[in-house]
LOLO-823695 format. One record per residue (C-alpha): x, z, y. Coordinates in steps of 0.25 Angstrom, whole numbers, plus 5000, padded with zeros to 4 digits. Layout:
<paros>
XZY ...
</paros>
This chain:
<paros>
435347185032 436547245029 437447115023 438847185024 439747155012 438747055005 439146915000 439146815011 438446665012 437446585016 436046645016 435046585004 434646445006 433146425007 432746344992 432146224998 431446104992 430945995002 429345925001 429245774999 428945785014 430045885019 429546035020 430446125015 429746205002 430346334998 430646354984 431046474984 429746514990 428846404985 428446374998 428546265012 429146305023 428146245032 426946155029 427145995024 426045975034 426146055046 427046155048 427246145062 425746175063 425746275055 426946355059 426346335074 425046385069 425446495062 426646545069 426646485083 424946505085 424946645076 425946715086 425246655098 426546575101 427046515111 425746565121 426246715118 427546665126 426946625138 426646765142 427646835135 428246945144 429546975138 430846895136 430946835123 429946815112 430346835098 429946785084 430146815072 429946735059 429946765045 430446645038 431246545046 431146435036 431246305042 431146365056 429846285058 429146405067 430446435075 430446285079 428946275083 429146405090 430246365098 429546245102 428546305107 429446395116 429946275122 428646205124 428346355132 429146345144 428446425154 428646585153 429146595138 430046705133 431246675124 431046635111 431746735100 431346685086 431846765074 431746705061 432246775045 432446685035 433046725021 433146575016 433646505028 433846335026 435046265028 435246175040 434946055033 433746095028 433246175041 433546015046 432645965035 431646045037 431246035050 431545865049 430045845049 429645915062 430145815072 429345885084 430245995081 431745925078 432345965093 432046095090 432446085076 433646025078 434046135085 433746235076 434446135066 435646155074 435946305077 435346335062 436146435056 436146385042 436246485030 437246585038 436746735034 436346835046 435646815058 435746695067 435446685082 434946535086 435046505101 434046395104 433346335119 434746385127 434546535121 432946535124 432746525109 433246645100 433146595087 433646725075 433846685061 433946785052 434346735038 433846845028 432746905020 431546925033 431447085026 432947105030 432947055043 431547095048 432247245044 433347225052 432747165064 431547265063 432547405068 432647325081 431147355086 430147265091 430447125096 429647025089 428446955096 428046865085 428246835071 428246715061 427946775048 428446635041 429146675027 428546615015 427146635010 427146785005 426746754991 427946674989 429046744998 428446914998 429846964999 429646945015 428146995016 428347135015 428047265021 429547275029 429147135035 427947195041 428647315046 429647245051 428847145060 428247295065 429447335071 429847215076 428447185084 428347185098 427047225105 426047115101 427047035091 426146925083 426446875069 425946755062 426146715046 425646605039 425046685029 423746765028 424246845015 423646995016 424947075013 425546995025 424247035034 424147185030 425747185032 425647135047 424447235048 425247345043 426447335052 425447325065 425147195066 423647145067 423447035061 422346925059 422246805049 422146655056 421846525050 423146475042 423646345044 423346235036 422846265021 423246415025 421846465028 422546605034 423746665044 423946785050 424446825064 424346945071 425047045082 425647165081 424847285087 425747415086 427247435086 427947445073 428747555068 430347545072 431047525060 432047615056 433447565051 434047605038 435347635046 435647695057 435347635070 436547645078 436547515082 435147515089 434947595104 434047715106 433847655119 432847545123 433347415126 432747335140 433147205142 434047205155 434047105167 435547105169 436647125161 438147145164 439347095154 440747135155 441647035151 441646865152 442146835138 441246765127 440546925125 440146905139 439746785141 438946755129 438246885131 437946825145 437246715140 436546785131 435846875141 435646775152 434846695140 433946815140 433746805158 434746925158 435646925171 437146945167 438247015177 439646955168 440847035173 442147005168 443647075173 444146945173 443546805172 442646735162 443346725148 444446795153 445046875140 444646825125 443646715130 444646655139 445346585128 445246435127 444846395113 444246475103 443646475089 442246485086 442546575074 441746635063 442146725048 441746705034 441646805023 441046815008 440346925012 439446985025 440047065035 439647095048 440847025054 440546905045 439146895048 439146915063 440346815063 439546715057 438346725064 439046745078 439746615073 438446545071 437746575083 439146545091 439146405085 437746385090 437846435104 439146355107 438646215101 437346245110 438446255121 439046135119 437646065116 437246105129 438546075138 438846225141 440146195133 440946075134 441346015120 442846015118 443146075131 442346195129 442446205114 442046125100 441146165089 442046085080 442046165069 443146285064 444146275052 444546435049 445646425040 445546545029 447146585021 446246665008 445746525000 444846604991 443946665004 443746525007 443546484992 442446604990 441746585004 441646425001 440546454990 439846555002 439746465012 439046355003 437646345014 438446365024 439346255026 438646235041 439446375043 440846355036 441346285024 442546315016 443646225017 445046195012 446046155021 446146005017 444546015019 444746095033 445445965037 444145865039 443645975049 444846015056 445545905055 447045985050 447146035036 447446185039 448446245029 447046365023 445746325021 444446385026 443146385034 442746245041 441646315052 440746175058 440046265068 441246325074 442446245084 443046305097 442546355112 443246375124 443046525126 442746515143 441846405141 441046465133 440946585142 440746525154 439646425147 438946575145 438746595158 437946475163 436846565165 436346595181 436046735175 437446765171 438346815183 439946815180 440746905189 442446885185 443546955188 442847085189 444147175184 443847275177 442347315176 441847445171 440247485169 439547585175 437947635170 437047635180 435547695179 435047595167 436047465172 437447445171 438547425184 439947345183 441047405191 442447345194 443747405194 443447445210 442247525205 441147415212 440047375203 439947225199 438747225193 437547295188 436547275177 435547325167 436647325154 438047295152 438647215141 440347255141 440947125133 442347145138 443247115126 444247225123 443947285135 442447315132 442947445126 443647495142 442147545147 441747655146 440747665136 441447555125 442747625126 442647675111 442647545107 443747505096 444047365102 445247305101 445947195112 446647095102 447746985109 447546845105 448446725113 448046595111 449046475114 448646335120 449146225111 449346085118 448445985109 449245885100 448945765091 449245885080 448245945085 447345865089 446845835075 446145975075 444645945074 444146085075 444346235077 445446295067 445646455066 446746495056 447546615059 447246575074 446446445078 446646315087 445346215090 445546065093 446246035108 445446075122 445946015132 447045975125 447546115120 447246195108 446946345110 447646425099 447746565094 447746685094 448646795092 447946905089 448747045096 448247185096 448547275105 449247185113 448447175129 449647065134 449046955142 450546885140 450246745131 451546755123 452346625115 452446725102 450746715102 450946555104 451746555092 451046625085 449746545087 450246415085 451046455071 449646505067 449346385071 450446315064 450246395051 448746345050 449146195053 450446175048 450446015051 450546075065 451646145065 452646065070 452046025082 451446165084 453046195083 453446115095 452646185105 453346305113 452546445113 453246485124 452546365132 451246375129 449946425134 449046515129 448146635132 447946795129 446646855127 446146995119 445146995109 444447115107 444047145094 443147275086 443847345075 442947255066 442847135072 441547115076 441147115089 440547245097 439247205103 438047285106 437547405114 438647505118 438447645111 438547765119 439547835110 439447975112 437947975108 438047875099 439147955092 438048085093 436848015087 437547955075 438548075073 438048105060 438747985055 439948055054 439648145044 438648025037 439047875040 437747835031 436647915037 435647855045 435247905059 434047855064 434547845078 434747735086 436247725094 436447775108 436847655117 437247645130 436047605139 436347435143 437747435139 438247335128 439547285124 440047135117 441547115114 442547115102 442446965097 443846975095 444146825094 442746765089 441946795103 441546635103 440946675088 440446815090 440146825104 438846735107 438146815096 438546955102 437846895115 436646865108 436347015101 437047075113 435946995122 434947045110 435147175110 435047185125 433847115127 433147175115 432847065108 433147065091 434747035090 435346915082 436046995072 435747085060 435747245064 437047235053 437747135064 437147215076 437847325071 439147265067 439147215081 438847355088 439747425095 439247555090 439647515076 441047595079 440347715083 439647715069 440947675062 441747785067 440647875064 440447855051 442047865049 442048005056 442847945068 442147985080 
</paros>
């Protein structure tokens, strides 16, 4: 699923024409998405009865459950499924449901697709709500206060099947829901059944609505045993069956570095270094899945970066993929969802903690946004491409460059959202521990202070300490870099008061909290003063004024040498991506893939050397509110063993051993 360097827009729409009564048809296919008549009886039937769903949950033994679905179509099955998870409350796991779809609908026609199923609209609008539209890539869906996992995975069902399949076994259950095969073979072929092979757990069941023999000796094949049922309806057969042997691993057509020799146990307790947005999210994220988290910070909650006032929920555009595009934008995605469930339920203040009211980033190259206006045509739920007298109705000022109007996005308060994380009896926050340094113990993981006492002791470690993630011991390779940023508190006016919504230009400014705007920032390398300085003031508010010239004279009057502001440190990665994911251990890793030295595009079918429990989140550079709920949630993936959220491509991206390889295949190390 390699995307790198390909044209960029939304993923093709689904060609759909609509029944006198409703149901969505497929023309493309020459087929319905669900049955006119009963199609809630039918998915249940098929799906729900043919995976023995939901009595298999009542004595399930292990954490979560997980799904996955060929053919996510209109989402009917998810919806069923996860109504009866709810009407299951006694001894369920978590649900985990996986679902591919190539042709994914819009939001208005996921909407008028599920209108007829009023015993489903709660759950519906729901769905309706978080749906990612036609965005490319992988989207994680956080429903029921995190209980649900909902994973869409817009591509062809071979692609991502192939990509999810070098993970190993984690599947107890699978919807086989993709068009009839006669009239959509492309996804029933010989590479779906292996895959499904490897991905099986012990006893794994599987249910299709069809009975076509191929399908049957395919499932056979791969090791499944598989019986014919009564179809539903007029179909007059269906198959189920279970899985009775493990499938062969797949090998990758690269080279595994980014995936551990060493089995992966899910721990009781986890420690974090560092109280920031990395932290905290990551927090949250394993308190969801009943781990008990040790947080240590030197200094106090939101105390460097995280501390600031007002930030930007912030994305990036491109004509064409990048891994720093595509995380960008999925992170984005994800980030917008979590916080409007915040605010929905009361964790975060509205225009006290923050204001999903929307983002206008002004752009200076008129032809980028000329070009990307005709990419994001279906995606205008994402961003749509404005002038700057067009840029007025949302922002209310006519900024001097056009740009990108984002709905989705508005301003947090950094802190709040932090301390919002931490709600959870499971999560422990000890402050002002100084400096802390990790010992290994025997299989766990011990926090000492600067006075040599331990602090806390637990089965893993997750460092997310901003620039200073780099001064332990085993991280102290890392290439990161601690970039200055002042910000400067500017008193509210009537001026100002006209701005309607989050504004980033060379710097950024959100309407008033509390009667003051939050402005910035100066961006300073290799500059570790803690001193808020009047130069940085002016700068920030002639950025300011360059962006909004009908300010400028009342931005004039005020005196940089009397205002207030604020100096944290970014830490950024040489390529802007965040680090996150298990910490190599350098000198094996740099033994096992030392052939790379002499031949960067050899494959060595060897899995990376990682150090036993210890993992590392940091380098969001000035986009953690974006960037750093999403790291939580594969962070929390890849410790629990669960299938991540992300592509391998992403996963790699995001690794921290992506340097290691880098600098051995440039025959620097």
């Amino acid at each position: 699923m390699k995307r790198d360097n390909t044209p960029w827009g939304a993923a093709p729409c689904a060609d759909i024409s609509w029944s006198e009564n409703g149901v969505p048809f497929s023309t493309q296919f020459d087929d319905f998405y669900y049955s006119s008549e009963a199609g809630i009886a039918e998915s249940e039937h098929v799906f729900l009865q043919g995976n023995s769903l939901p009595e298999r949950w009542t004595s399930f033994e292990d954490d979560t459950f997980c799904i996955l679905e060929t053919g996510f179509g209109t989402g009917l099955n998810f919806l069923l499924t996860w109504l009866a998870w709810q009407k299951q409350t006694n001894n369920r796991p978590r649900l985990h449901f996986i679902s591919l779809e190539k042709f994914p609908l819009s939001t208005p026609e996921l909407a008028q697709a599920l209108a007829p199923w009023e015993s489903l609209s709660p759950l519906a609008n729901k769905l309706i709500d978080a749906w990612p539209g036609r965005l490319p890539g992988q989207h994680r869906l956080e429903l029921d206060q995190g209980r649900v996992m909902l994973d869409l995975w817009w591509d062809d069902s071979r692609l991502a099947l192939a990509d999810l399949a070098t993970r190993g076994p984690a599947i107890d259950a699978w919807y086989l829901d993709g068009f009839t095969p006669s009239r959509n073979d492309a996804m029933w072929q010989p590479g779906l059944y292996q895959a499904m092979a490897a991905l099986s757990r012990p006893d794994a069941t599987v249910s299709t609505f069809t009975a076509a023999s191929h399908v049957r000796r395919g499932l056979e094949q791969a090791g499944f045993e598989i019986s014919k049922v009564p179809g539903f309806g007029q179909k007059r057969e269906s198959l189920r069956g279970v899985a009775t042997r493990a499938g062969p691993t797949l090998a990758t057509i690269d080279t595994p570095w980014d995936m551990s020799s060493r089995p992966v146990t899910k721990p009781r307790h986890a420690l974090i270094i560092g109280a920031g947005l990395a932290g905290c999210t990551l927090a949250a994220a394993l308190a969801q899945r009943n781990i008990s988290v040790t947080l240590l910070d030197q200094g106090d909650l939101a105390g460097e970066a995280s501390g600031n006032e007002q930030g930007v929920l912030y994305t990036r555009l491109s004509k064409r993929h990048s891994a720093l595009t595509d995380f960008a934008l999925q992170s984005f995605r994800f980030s917008a969802n979590l916080y409007r469930n915040m605010f929905t339920s009361g964790a975060l203040e509205p225009g006290l903690d923050g204001d999903l009211c929307g983002s206008f980033h002004q752009i200076t190259d008129a032809q980028e946004v000329a070009l990307l206006k005709n990419q994001l045509v279906g995606l205008n739920d994402l961003a749509e491409a404005l002038t700057a007298q067009e840029a007025n109705h949302y922002l209310g000022e006519t900024p001097v460059e056009g740009g990108y109007w984002y709905p989705d996005s508005g301003w947090l308060r950094p802190p709040a959202v932090c301390s919002a994380m931490l709600e959870s009896p499971l999560i422990k926050l000890q402050r002002n521990c100084g400096k802390v340094t990790l010992k290994p113990l025997e299989e766990q993981w011990q926090a000492i202070d600067s006075d040599n006492q331990a602090l806390a002791t637990a089965d893993i470690a997750i460092i997310c300490s901003g620039a200073s993630s780099a001064s332990f011991t085993e991280t102290g390779w890392l290439p990161l870099q601690s970039i200055r940023g002042q910000t400067s508190y500017l008193p509210a006016s009537e001026a100002t008061q006209s701005l309607k919504a989050a504004f980033c230009h060379r710097g950024y400014i959100s309407p008033a909290r509390e009667s003051r705007h939050c402005i910035g920032a100066s961006f300073k390398l290799r500059d570790n003063s803690m001193e808020v300085r009047p130069e940085e003031h002016r700068e920030n508010l002639e950025k300011l004024a360059a962006a909004l010239p009908q300010w400028s004279s009342e931005l004039e009057k005020l005196d940089p040498e009397q205002m207030e502001g604020r100096v944290g440190f970014r830490c950024a990665s040489p390529d802007y991506l965040p680090i996150a994911g298990p910490v190599p251990a350098r000198e094996e890793f740099l033994q096992t893939y030392g052939a790379l030295r002499k031949n960067a595009r050899q494959v060595i079918q060897q899995r990376g050397n990682y150090v036993p429990g210890l993992y590392i989140n940091t380098a969001h550079g000035s986009r953690g509110l974006s960037s750093a709920p999403l790291c939580a949630q594969l962070l929390a993936s890849l410790i629990c063993n669960e299938l991540p959220p992300l592509s391998r491509e992403l996963v790699r991206a995001l690794s921290p051993s992506r340097f290691l390889i880098r600098d051995l295949a440039r025959g620097l190390i």
